[in-house]
PLY file of the C-alpha trace (Angstrom):
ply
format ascii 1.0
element vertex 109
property float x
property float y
property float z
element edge 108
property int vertex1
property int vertex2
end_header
115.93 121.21 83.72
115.86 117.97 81.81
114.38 116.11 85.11
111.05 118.35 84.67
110.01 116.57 81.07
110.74 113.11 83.95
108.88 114.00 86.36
105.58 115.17 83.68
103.20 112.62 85.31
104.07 113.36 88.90
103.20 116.99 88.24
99.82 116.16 86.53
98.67 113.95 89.13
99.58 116.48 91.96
97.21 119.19 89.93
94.97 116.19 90.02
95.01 116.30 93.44
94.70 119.77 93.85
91.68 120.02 91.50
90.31 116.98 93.88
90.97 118.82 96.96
89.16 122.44 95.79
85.56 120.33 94.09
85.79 116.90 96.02
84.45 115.19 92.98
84.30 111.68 92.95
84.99 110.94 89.64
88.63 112.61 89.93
88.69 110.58 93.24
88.04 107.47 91.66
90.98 108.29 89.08
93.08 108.79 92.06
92.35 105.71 93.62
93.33 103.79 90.52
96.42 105.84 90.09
97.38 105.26 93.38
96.70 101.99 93.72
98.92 101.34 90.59
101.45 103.57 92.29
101.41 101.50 95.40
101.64 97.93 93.00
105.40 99.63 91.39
106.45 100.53 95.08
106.11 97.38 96.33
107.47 96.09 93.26
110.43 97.64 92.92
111.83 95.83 96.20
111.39 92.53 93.81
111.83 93.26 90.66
115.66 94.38 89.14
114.58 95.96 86.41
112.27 98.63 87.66
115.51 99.23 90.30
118.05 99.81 87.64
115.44 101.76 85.90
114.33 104.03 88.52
118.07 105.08 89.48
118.06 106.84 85.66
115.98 109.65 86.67
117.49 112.83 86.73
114.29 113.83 89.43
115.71 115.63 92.58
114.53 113.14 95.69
113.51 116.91 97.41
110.78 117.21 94.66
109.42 114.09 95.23
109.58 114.11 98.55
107.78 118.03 98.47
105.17 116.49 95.78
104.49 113.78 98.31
104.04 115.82 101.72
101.77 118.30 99.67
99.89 115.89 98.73
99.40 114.38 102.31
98.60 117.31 103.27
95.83 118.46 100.56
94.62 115.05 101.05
93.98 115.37 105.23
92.71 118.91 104.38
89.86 117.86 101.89
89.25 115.04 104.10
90.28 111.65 102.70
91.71 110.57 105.03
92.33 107.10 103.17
93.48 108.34 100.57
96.08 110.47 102.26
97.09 107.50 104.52
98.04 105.38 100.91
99.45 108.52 99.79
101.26 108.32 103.29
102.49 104.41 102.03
103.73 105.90 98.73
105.78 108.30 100.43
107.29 105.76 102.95
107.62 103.35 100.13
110.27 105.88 97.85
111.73 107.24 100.94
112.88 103.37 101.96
115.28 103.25 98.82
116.96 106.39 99.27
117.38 105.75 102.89
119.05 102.00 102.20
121.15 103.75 99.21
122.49 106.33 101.22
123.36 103.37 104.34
125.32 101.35 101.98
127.52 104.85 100.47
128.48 105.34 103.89
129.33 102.10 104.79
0 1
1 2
2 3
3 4
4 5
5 6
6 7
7 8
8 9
9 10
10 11
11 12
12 13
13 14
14 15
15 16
16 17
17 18
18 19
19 20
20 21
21 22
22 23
23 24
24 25
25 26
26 27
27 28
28 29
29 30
30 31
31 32
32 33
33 34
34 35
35 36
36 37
37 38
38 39
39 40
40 41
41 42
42 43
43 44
44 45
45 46
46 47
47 48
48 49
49 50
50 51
51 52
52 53
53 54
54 55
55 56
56 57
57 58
58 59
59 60
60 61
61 62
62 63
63 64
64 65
65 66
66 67
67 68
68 69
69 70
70 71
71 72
72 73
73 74
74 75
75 76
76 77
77 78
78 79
79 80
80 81
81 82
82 83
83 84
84 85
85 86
86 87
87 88
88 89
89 90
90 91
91 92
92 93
93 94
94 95
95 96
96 97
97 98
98 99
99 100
100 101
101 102
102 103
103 104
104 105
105 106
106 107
107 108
């Protein structure tokens, strides 16, 4: 249960997005924007940079939580309408999916 206090954050942000997709207010989709945009910026980084790599295989997260976090919030996203916002969400998703997927290539190899 340790990988709950590690994945804090992630669970905020999806009640963020929850809360977004029951009011549509703009200043929580503003704050999601900027959170997502910042998310997007350590995705792309961590192809680059070794640190964030080393330090992102620590977490005792579950991929299938992230990966459930990430299609609900697709999905709350299309259903409230933003459809931008569910398409970078989309990215995000894609993004954390790509190092699992070349991790698991090179165990089998």
């Amino acid at each position: 249960m340790k990988w709950i206090k590690d994945s804090i954050l992630d669970i905020i942000i999806f009640l963020v997005i929850i809360g977004y997709s029951i009011t549509s207010n703009e200043i929580i989709e503003i704050s999601l924007w900027v959170y997502t945009i910042l998310l997007l910026v350590g995705k792309v980084s961590y192809f680059f940079v070794g640190f964030l790599q080393s330090k992102a295989q620590k977490t005792n997260v579950p991929k299938w939580f992230y990966h459930s976090i990430y299609i609900s919030s697709i999905i709350l996203l299309i259903l409230s309408k933003n459809y931008y916002l569910s398409i970078a969400w989309s990215i995000v998703w894609i993004l954390s999916f790509v190092p699992s997927f070349i991790e698991n290539n090179k165990a089998v190899k």
